[in-house]
mmCIF file of the C-alpha atoms, coordinates in Angstrom:
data_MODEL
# 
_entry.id   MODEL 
# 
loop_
_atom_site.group_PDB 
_atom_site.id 
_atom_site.type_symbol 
_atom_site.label_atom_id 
_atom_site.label_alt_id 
_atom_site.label_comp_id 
_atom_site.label_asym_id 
_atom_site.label_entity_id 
_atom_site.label_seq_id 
_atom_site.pdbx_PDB_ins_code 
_atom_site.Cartn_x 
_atom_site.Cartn_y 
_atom_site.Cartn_z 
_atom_site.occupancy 
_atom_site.B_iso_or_equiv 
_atom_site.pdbx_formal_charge 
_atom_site.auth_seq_id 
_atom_site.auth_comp_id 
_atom_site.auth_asym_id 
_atom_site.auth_atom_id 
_atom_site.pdbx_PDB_model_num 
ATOM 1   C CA . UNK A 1 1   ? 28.772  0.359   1.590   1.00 0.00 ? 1   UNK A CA 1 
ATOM 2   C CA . UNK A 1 2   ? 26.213  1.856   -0.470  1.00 0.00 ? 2   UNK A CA 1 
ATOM 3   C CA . UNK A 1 3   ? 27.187  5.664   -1.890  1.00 0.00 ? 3   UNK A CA 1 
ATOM 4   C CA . UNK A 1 4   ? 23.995  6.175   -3.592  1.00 0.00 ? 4   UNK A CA 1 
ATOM 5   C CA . UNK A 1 5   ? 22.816  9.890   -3.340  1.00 0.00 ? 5   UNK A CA 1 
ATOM 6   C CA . UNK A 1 6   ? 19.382  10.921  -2.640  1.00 0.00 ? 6   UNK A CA 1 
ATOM 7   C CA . UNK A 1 7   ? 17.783  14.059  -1.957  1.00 0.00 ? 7   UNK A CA 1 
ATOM 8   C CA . UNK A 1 8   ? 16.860  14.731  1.737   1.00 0.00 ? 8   UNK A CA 1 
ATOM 9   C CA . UNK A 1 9   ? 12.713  16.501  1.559   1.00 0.00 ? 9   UNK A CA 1 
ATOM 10  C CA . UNK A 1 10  ? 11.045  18.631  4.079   1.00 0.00 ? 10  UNK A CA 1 
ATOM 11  C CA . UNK A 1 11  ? 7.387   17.542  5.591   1.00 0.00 ? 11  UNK A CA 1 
ATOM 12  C CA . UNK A 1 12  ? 6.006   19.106  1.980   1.00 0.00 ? 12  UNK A CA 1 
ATOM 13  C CA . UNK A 1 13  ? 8.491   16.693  -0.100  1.00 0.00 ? 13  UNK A CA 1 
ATOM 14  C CA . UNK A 1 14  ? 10.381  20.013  -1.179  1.00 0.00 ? 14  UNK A CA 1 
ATOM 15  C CA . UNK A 1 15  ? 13.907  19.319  -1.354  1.00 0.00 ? 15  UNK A CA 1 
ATOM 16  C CA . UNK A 1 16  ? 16.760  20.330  1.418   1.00 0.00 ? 16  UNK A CA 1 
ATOM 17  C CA . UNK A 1 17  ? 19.599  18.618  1.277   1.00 0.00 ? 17  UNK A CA 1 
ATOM 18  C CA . UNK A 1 18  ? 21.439  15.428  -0.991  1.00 0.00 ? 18  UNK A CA 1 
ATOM 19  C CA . UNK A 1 19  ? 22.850  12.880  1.247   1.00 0.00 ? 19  UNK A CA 1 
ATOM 20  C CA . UNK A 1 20  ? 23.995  9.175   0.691   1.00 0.00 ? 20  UNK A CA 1 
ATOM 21  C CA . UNK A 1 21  ? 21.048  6.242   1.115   1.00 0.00 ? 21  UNK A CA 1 
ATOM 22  C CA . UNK A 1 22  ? 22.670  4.275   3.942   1.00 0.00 ? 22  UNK A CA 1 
ATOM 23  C CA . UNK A 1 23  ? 22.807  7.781   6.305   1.00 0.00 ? 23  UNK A CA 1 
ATOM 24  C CA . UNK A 1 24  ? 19.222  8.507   5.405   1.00 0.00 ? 24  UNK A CA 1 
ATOM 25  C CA . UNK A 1 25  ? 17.935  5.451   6.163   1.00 0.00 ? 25  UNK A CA 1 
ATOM 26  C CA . UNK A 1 26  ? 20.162  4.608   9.424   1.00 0.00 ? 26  UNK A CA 1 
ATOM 27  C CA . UNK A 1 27  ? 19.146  8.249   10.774  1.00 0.00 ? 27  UNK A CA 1 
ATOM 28  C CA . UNK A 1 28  ? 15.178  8.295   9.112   1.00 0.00 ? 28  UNK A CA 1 
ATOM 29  C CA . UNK A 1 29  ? 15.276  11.161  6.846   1.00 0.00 ? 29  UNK A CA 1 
ATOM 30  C CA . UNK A 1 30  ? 12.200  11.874  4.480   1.00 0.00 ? 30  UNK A CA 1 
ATOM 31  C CA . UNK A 1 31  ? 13.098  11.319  1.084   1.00 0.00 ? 31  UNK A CA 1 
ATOM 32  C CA . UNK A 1 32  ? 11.409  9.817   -2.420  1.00 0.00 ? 32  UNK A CA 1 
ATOM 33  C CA . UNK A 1 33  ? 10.482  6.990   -4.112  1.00 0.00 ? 33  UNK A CA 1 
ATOM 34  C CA . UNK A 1 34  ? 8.511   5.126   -6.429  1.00 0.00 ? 34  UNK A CA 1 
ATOM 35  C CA . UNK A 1 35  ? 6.811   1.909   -6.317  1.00 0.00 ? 35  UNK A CA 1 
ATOM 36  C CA . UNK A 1 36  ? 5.159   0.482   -10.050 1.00 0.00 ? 36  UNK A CA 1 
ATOM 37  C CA . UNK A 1 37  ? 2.527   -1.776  -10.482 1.00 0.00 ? 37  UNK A CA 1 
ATOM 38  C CA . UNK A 1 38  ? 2.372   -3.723  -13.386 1.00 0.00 ? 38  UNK A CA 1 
ATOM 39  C CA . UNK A 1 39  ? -0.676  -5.537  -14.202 1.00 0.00 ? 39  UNK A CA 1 
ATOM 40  C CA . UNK A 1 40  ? -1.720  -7.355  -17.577 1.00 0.00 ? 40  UNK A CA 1 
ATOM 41  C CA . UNK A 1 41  ? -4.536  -8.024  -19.249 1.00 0.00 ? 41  UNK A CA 1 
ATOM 42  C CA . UNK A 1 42  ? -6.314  -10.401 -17.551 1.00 0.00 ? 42  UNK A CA 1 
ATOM 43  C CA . UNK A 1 43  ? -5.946  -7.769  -14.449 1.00 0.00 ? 43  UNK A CA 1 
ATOM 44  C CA . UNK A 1 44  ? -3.576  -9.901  -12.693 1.00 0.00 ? 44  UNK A CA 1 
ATOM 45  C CA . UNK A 1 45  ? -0.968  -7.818  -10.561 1.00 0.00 ? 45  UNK A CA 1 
ATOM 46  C CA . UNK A 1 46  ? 2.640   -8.951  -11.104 1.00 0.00 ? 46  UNK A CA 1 
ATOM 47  C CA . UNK A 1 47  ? 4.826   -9.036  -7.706  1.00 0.00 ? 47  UNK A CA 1 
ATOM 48  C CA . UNK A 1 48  ? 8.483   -9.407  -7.452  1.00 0.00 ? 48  UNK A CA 1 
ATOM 49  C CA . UNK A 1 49  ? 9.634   -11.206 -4.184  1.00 0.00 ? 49  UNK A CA 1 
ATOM 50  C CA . UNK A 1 50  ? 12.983  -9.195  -3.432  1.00 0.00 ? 50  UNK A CA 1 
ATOM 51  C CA . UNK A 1 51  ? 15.930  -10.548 -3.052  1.00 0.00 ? 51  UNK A CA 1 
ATOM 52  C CA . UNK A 1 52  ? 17.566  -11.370 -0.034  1.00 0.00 ? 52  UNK A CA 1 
ATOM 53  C CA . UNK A 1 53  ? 20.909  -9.572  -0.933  1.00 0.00 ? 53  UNK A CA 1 
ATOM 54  C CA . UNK A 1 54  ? 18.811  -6.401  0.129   1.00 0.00 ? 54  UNK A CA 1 
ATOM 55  C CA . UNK A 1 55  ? 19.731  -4.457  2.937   1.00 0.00 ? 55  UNK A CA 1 
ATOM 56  C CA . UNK A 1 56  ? 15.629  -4.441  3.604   1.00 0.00 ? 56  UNK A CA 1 
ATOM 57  C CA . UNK A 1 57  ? 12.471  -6.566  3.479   1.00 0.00 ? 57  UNK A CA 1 
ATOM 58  C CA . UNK A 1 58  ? 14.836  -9.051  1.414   1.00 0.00 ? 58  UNK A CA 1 
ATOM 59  C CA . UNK A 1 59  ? 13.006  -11.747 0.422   1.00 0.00 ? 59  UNK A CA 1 
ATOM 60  C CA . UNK A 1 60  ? 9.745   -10.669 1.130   1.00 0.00 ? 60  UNK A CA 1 
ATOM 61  C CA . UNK A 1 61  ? 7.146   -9.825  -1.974  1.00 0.00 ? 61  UNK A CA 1 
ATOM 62  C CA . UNK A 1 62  ? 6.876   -5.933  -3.029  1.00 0.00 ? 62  UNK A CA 1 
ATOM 63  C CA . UNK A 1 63  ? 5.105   -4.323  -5.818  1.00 0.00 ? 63  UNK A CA 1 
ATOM 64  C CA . UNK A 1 64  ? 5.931   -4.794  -9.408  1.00 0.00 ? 64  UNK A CA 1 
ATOM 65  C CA . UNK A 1 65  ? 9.101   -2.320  -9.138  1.00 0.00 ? 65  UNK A CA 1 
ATOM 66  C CA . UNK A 1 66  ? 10.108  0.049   -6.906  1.00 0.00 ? 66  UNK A CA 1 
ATOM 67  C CA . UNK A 1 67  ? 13.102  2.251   -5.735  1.00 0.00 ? 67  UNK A CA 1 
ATOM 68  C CA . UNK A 1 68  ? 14.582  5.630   -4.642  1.00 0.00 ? 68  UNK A CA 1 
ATOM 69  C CA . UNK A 1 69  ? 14.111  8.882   -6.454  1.00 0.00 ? 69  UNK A CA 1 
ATOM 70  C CA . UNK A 1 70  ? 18.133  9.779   -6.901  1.00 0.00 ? 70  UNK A CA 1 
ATOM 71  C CA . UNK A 1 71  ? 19.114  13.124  -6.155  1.00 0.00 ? 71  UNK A CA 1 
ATOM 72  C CA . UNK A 1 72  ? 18.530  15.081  -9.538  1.00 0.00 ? 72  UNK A CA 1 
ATOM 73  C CA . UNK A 1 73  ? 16.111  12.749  -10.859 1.00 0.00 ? 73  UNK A CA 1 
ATOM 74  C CA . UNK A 1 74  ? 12.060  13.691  -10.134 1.00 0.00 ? 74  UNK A CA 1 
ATOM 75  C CA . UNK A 1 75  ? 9.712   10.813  -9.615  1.00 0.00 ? 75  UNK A CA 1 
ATOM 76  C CA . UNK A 1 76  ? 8.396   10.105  -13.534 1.00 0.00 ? 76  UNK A CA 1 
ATOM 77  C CA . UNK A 1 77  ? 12.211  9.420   -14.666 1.00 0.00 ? 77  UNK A CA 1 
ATOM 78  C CA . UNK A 1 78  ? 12.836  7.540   -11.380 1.00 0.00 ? 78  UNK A CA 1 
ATOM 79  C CA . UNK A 1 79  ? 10.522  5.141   -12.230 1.00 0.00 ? 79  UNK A CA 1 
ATOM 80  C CA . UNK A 1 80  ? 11.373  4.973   -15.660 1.00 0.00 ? 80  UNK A CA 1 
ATOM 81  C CA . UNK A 1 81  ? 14.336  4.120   -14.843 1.00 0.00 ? 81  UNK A CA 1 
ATOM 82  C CA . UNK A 1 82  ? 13.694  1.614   -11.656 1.00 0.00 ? 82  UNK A CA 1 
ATOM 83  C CA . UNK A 1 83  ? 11.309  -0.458  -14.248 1.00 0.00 ? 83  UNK A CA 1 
ATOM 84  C CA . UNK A 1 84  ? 13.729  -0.654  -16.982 1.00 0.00 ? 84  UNK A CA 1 
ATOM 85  C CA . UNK A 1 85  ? 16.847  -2.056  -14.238 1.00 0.00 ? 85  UNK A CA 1 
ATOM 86  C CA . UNK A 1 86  ? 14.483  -4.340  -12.684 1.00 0.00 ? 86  UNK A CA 1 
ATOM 87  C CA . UNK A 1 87  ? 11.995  -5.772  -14.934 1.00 0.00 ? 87  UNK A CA 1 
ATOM 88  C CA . UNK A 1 88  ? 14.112  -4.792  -18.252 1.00 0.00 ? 88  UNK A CA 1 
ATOM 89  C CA . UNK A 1 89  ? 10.657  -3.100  -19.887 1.00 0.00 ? 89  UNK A CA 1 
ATOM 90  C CA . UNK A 1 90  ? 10.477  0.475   -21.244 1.00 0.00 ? 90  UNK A CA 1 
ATOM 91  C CA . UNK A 1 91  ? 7.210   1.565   -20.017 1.00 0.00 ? 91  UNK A CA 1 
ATOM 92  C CA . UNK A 1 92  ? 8.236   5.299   -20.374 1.00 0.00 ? 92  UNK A CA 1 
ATOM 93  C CA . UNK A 1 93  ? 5.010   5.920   -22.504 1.00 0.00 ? 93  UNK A CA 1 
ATOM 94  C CA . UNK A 1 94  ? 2.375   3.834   -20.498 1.00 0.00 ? 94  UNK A CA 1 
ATOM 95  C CA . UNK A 1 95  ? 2.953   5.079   -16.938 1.00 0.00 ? 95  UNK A CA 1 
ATOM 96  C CA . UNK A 1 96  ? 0.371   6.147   -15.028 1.00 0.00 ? 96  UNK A CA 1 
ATOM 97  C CA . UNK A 1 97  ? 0.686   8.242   -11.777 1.00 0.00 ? 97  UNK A CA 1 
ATOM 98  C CA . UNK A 1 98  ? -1.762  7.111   -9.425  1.00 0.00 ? 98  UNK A CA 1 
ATOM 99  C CA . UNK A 1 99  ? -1.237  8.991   -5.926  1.00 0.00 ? 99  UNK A CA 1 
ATOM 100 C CA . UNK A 1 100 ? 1.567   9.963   -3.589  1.00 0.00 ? 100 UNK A CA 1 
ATOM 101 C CA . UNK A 1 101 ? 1.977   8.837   -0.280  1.00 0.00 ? 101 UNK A CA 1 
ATOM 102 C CA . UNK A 1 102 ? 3.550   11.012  2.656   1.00 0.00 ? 102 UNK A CA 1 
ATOM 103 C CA . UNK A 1 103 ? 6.638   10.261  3.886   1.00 0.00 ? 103 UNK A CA 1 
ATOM 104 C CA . UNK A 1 104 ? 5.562   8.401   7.602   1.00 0.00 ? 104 UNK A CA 1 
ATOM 105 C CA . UNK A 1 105 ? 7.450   6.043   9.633   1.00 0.00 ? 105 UNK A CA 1 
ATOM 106 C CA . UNK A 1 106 ? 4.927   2.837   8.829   1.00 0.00 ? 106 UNK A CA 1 
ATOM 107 C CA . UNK A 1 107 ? 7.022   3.402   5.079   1.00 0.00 ? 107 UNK A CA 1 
ATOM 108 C CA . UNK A 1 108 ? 10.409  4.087   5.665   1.00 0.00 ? 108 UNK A CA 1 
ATOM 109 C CA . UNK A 1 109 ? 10.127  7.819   5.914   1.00 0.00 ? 109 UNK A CA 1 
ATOM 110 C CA . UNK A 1 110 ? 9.291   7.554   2.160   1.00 0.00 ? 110 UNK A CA 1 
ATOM 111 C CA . UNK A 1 111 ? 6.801   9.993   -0.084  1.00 0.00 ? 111 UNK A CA 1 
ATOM 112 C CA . UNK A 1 112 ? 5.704   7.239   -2.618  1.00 0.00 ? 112 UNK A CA 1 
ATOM 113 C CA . UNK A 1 113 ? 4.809   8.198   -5.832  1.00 0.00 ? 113 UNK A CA 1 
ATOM 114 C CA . UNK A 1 114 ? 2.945   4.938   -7.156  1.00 0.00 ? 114 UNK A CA 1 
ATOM 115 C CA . UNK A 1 115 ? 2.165   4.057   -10.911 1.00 0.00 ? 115 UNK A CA 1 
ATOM 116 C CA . UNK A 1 116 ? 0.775   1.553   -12.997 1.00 0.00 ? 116 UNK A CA 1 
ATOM 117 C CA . UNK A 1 117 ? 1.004   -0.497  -16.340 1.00 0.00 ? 117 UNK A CA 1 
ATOM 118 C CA . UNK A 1 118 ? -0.116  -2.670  -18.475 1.00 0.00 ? 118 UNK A CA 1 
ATOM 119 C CA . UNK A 1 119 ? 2.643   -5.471  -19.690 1.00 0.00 ? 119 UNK A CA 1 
ATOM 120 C CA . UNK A 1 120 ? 2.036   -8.484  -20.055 1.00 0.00 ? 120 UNK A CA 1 
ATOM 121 C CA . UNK A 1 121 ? 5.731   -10.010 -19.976 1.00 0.00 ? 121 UNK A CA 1 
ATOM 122 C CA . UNK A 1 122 ? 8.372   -11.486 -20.499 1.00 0.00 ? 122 UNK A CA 1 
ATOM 123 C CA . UNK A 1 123 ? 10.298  -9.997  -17.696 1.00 0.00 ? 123 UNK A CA 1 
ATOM 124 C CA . UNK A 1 124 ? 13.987  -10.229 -17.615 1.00 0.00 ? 124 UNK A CA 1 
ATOM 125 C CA . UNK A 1 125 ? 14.390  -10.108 -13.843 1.00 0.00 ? 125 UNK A CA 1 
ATOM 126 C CA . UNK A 1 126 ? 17.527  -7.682  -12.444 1.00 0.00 ? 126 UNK A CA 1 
ATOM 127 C CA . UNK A 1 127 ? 19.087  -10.959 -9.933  1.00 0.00 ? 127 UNK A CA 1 
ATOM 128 C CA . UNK A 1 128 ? 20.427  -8.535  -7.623  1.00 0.00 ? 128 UNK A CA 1 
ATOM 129 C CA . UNK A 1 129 ? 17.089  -6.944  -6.751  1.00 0.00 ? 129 UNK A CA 1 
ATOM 130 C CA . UNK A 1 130 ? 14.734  -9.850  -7.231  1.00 0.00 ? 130 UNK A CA 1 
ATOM 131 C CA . UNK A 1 131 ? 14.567  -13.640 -6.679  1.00 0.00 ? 131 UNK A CA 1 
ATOM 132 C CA . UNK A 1 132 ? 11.413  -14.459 -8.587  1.00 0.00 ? 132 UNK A CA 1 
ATOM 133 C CA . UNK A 1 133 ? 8.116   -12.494 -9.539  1.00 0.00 ? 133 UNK A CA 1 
ATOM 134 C CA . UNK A 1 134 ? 4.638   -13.614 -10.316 1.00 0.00 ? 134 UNK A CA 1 
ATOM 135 C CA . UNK A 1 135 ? 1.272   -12.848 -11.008 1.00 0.00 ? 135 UNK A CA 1 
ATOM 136 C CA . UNK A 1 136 ? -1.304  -12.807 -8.216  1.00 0.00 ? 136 UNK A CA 1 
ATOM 137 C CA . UNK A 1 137 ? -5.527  -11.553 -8.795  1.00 0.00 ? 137 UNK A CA 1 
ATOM 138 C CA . UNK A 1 138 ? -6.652  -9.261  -7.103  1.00 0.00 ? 138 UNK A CA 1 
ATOM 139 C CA . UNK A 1 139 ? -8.819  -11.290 -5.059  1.00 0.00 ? 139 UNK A CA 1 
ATOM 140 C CA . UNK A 1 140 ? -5.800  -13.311 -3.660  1.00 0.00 ? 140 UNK A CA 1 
ATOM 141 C CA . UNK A 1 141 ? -3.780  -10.155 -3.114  1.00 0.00 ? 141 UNK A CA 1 
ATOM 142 C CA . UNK A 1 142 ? -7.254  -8.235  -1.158  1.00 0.00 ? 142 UNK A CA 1 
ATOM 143 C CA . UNK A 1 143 ? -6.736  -11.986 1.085   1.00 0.00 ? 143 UNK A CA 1 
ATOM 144 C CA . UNK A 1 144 ? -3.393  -11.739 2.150   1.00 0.00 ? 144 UNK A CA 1 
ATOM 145 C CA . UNK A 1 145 ? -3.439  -8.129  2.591   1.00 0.00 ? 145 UNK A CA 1 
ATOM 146 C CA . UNK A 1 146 ? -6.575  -8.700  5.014   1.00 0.00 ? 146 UNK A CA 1 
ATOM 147 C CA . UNK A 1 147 ? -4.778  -11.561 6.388   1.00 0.00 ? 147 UNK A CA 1 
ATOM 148 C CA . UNK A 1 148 ? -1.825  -9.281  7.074   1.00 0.00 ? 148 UNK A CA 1 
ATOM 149 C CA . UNK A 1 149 ? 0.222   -11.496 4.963   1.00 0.00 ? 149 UNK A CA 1 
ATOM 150 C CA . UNK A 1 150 ? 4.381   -11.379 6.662   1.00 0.00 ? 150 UNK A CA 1 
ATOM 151 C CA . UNK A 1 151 ? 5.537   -12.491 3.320   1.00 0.00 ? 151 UNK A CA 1 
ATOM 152 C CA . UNK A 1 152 ? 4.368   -8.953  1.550   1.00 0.00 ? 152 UNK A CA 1 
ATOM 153 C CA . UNK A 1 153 ? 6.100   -6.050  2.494   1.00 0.00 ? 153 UNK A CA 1 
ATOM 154 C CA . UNK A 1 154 ? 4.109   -3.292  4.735   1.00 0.00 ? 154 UNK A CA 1 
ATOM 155 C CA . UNK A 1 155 ? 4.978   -0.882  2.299   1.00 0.00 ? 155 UNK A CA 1 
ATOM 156 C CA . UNK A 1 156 ? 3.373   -2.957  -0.588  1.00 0.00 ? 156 UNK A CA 1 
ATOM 157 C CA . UNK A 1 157 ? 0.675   -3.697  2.293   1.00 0.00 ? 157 UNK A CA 1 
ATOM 158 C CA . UNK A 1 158 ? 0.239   0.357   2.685   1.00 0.00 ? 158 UNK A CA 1 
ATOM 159 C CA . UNK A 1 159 ? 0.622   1.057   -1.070  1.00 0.00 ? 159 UNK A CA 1 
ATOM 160 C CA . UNK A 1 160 ? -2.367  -1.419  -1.874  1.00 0.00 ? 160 UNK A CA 1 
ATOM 161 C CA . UNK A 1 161 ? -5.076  -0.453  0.696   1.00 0.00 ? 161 UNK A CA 1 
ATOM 162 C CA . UNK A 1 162 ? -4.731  3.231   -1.134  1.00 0.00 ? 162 UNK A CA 1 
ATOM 163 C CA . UNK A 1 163 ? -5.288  1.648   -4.430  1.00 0.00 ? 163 UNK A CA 1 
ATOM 164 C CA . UNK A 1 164 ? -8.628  -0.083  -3.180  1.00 0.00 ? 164 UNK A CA 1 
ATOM 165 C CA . UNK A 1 165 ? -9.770  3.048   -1.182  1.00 0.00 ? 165 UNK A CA 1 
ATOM 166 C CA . UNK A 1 166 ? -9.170  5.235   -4.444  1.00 0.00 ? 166 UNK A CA 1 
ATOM 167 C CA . UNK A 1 167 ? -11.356 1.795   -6.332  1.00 0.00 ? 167 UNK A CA 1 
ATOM 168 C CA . UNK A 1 168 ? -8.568  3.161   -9.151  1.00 0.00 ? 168 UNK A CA 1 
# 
């Protein structure tokens, strides 16, 4: 069983409680996350297609990195962190916060702070969280999202129609 603590948030994403991840999610408490994504220089987007040792959305394809804010942590070391474990990258210095997302059902009861970077790879993928990654353009990704791809995750889905609304 998973004992990883996260902070419980109010409607405002101000924090109320710490509780462990598998009672948050089983009982839908708002807490925090961050997704990453990682694009390179040609303006590809890479995507990691998680794996299917997750509790959730396991193999399905998901933004470049992503995971819970742990209790103590705020969202810019979070992510830090989350691209470091799963991509093995430091991108400490070339993170940019794009825009948060309330915390709403359609997400897992998530606020989602998303970034982006530029890498260009080599990746050394964490196996545990990801079966294989890729790069997609932007084009393809706008199809399948329109398409309502099942293979991306509706998070990743959400996350993406922001970024093309905010034309960021």
């Amino acid at each position: 069983m998973n004992t990883e603590l996260l902070s419980v948030v109010d409607e405002n994403d101000c924090i109320i409680d710490t509780c462990a991840r598998h009672i948050i999610h089983a009982t839908g408490l708002r807490h925090r996350a961050v997704h990453i994504l990682v694009f390179n220089e040609q303006g590809q987007l890479f995507l990691q297609k998680r794996s299917m040792k997750k509790d959730l959305n396991g193999g399905l394809w998901d933004t470049s990195a992503a995971g819970h804010v742990d209790a103590g942590e705020d969202y810019d070391i979070s992510a830090v962190r989350e691209i470091e474990e799963e991509l093995g990258i430091s991108a400490a210095h070339t993170l940019e916060p794009l825009f948060k997302l309330p915390a709403t059902a359609a997400i897992g009861m998530e606020f989602i702070q998303v970034y982006r970077c530029i890498h260009n790879g080599p990746f050394n993928l964490a196996p545990d969280e990801i079966d294989e990654g890729d790069w997609f353009s932007v084009a393809e990704i706008a199809e399948r999202i329109e398409a309502d791809d099942q293979r991306l995750t509706e998070t990743f889905k959400t996350i993406w129609r922001q970024f093309e609304a905010l034309a960021i």
